[in-house]
N, C-alpha and C positions, 0 to 999 in steps of 0.2 A: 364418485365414491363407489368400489367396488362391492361395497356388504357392510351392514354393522362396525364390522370389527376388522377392518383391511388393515391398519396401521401395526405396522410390526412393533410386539412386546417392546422392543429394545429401545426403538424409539419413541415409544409414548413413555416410557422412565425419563427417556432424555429429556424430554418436553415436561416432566413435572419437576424434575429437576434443575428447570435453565426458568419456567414460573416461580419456584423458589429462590432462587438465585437474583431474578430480575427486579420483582414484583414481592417478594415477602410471602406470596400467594400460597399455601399449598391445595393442591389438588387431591382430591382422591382417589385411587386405586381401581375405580369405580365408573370413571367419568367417558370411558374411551369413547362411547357413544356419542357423548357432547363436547368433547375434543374433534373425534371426525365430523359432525357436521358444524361445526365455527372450521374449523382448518379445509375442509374441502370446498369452502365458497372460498375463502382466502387463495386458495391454492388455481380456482379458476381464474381471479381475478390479477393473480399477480402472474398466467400464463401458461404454468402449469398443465401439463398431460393428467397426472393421478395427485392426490394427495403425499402417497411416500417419496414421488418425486423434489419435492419441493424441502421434503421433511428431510429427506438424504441433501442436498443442497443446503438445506442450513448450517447443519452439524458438521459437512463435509469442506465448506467454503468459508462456514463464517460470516456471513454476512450480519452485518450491525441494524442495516434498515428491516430488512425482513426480519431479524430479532425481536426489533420491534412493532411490527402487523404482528408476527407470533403470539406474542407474549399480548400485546392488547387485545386480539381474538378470544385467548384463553380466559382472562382475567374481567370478560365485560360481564356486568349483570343486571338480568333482568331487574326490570324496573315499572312502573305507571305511575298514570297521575295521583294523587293525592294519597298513597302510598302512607302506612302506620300515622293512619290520623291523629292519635295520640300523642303523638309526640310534634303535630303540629298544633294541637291542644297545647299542650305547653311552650311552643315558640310563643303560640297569640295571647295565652293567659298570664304567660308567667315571667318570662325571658322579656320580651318587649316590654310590656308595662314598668318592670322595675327601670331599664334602660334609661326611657323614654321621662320618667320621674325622675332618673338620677341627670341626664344628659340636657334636658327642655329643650331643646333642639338642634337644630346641624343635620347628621345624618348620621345611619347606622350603620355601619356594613358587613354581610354575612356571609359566610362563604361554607357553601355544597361542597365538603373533598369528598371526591367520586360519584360526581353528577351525572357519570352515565349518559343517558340520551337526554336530559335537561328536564324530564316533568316533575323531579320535586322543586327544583327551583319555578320552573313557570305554577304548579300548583301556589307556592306560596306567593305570587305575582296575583292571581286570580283571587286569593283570600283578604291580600293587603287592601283591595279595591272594593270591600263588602263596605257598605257605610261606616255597621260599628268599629271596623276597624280603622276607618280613615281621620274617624272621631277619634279614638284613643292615640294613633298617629301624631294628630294634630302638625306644628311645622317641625316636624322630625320626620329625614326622606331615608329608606330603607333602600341601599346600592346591596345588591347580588352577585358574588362570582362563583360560577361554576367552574370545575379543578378535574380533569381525571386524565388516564392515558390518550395519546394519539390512537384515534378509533372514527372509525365509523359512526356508530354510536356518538360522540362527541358533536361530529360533522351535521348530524342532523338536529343536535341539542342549538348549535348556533344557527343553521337555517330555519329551528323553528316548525320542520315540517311534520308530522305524523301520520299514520294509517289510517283509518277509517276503526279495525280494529281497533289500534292505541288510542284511541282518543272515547270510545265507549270501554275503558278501565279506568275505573274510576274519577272517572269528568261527570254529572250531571246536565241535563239535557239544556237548563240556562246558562249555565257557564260552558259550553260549548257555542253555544249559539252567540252569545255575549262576549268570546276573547280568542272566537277562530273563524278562518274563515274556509271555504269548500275550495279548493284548486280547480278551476278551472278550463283546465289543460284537457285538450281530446283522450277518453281514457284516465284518467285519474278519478280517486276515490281517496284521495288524498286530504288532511285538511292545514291551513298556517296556522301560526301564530300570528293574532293579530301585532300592531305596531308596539298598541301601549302597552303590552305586558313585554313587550324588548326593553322599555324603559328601564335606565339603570341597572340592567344585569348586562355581564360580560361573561364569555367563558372561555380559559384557555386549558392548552394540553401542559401537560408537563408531569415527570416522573414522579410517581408519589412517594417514593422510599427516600426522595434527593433532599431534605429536612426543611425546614422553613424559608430561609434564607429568601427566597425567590416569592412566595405566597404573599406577604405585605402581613398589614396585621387588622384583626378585626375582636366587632365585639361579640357576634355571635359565629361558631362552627358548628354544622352539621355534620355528623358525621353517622349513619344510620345504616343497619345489615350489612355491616359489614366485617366488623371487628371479626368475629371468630373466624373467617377463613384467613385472617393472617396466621404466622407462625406466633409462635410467644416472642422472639427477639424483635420479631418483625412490627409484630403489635408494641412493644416497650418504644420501639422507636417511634412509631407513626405518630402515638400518645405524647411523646414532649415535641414532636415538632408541633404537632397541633397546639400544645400548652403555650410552645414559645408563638403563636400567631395571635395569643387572646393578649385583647388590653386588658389594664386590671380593670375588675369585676365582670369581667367577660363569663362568655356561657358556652359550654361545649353538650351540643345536645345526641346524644347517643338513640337509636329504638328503643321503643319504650318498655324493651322486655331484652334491654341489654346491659349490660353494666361494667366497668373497667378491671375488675378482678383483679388481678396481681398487679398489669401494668402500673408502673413508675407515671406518679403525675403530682403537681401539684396545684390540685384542684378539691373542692369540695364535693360531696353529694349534698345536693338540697332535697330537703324534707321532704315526702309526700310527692316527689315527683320522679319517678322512676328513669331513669337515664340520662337527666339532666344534671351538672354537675359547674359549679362556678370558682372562676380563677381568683383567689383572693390576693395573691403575692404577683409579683413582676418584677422577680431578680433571673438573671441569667442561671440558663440550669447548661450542667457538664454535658458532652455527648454517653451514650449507654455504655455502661462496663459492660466489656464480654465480646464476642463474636457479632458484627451486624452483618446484615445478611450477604454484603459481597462488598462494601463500601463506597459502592458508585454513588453518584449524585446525577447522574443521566444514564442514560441510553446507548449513547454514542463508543463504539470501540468496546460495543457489547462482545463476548469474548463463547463461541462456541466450542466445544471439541468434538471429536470424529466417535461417533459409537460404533458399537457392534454392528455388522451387516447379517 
């Protein structure tokens, strides 16, 4: 990268505009600094001389797959372990227990949309294993899918592996010790995930704007800091595909200092618990009136145009 601020005006519009376009994302006005450094590691890695090299090659060629590192570059986010504990407060106190009462057994299955590098799901892997909880468990097994773009990020959500760093934000010094292990490797400071927290969690990529269809259905979704960088159409949408993935009496559990505002849903808020909100109906709902954000359901034959030089 040549300086803070190398990427021409022109083309950092184009790159908030084709995030918008792809992802529902918007960016802000703001960001150039954290666009040029997500885009200039990218930009090493896929070959690249400079940063605007690669950025002029998008918009100039079009290409579908680099639309794709693009736009997952832009849209990744910071994440750690055990992340607005409150609102894992409420998966363990409030969400499970009714389930688990209403369900007496079989199993549950919850799904992370935009899992990120994987530590809220392995966080809630780490908590499922605390005694009280394997008590209130009882023979009810709790399967995990983790959901977000093709990324990097993602890649190491499934290998499991983390920093030295990541793993002292917010891991506690037993439960580091007790569900990971030190890499061994000459030079590493690295640490795994051990086996049994891989148990019963899965994670794939796939477009999040592209509606239910392909997700399966479950009883719990997480869905957590994220909602406000969508657009408003973008959020309407995201909000019933998520609706259509819950079985009835399902849980859509939001941060716990977030909440569905306008968006279209039909779901409840329950009492006393701030972002947590429960699907009582399981009738087929319309797609969104209006404008959605480009109509794609993937990625592929993502569509650039040529900006100003």
């Amino acid at each position: 990268m040549r300086g803070a601020l190398s990427l021409r005006p022109t083309y950092y519009e184009a790159l908030r505009r084709l995030t918008l376009q792809l992802a529902g994302v918007q960016m802000g006005s703001d960001h150039a600094f954290l666009v040029e450094t997500r885009l200039s590691s990218l930009a090493r890695k896929e070959g690249f001389d400079t940063l605007d090299s690669m950025v002029q090659e998008l918009f100039s060629v079009g290409k579908s797959r680099l639309a794709i590192q693009v736009v997952s570059a832009l849209v990744e986010r910071d994440t750690h372990f055990n992340r607005d504990p409150l609102s894992f407060d409420t998966l363990f106190n409030i969400a499970l227990p009714d389930l688990i009462e209403k369900r007496g057994g079989g199993r549950i299955d919850l799904l992370s949309y935009g899992c990120g590098s994987g530590q809220d799901i392995y966080s809630i892997a780490i908590r499922a294993r605390y005694a009280a909880v394997r008590a209130m468990m009882g023979p009810v097994a709790l399967h995990m899918t983790g959901v977000d773009y093709p990324s990097q990020a993602l890649e190491r959500a499934r290998t499991g592996r983390y920093t030295h760093f990541e793993v002292q934000r917010g891991l506690s010094a037993r439960d580091l010790v007790a569900n990971f292990t030190p890499d061994l490797a000459p030079g590493s400071t690295d640490w795994l995930t051990a086996a049994h927290l891989k148990e019963n969690v899965t994670f794939q990529d796939m477009h999040l704007m592209a509606g239910s269809e392909s997700m399966g259905e479950y009883h719990i979704v997480m869905f957590r800091g994220a909602i406000a960088h969508y657009s408003r159409t973008a959020r309407v949408r995201v909000i019933r595909s998520l609706t259509k993935t819950l079985r009835p009496y399902g849980y859509l559990i939001l941060g716990s200092g977030e909440d569905l505002q306008d968006s279209y849903s039909e779901l409840e808020p329950v009492a006393g618990a701030p972002g947590l909100y429960r699907r009582l109906k399981h009738d087929p709902m319309t797609e969104p009136v209006g404008k959605q954000p480009n109509g794609q359901t993937s990625f592929e034959g993502a569509k650039t145009r040529r900006v100003g030089t």
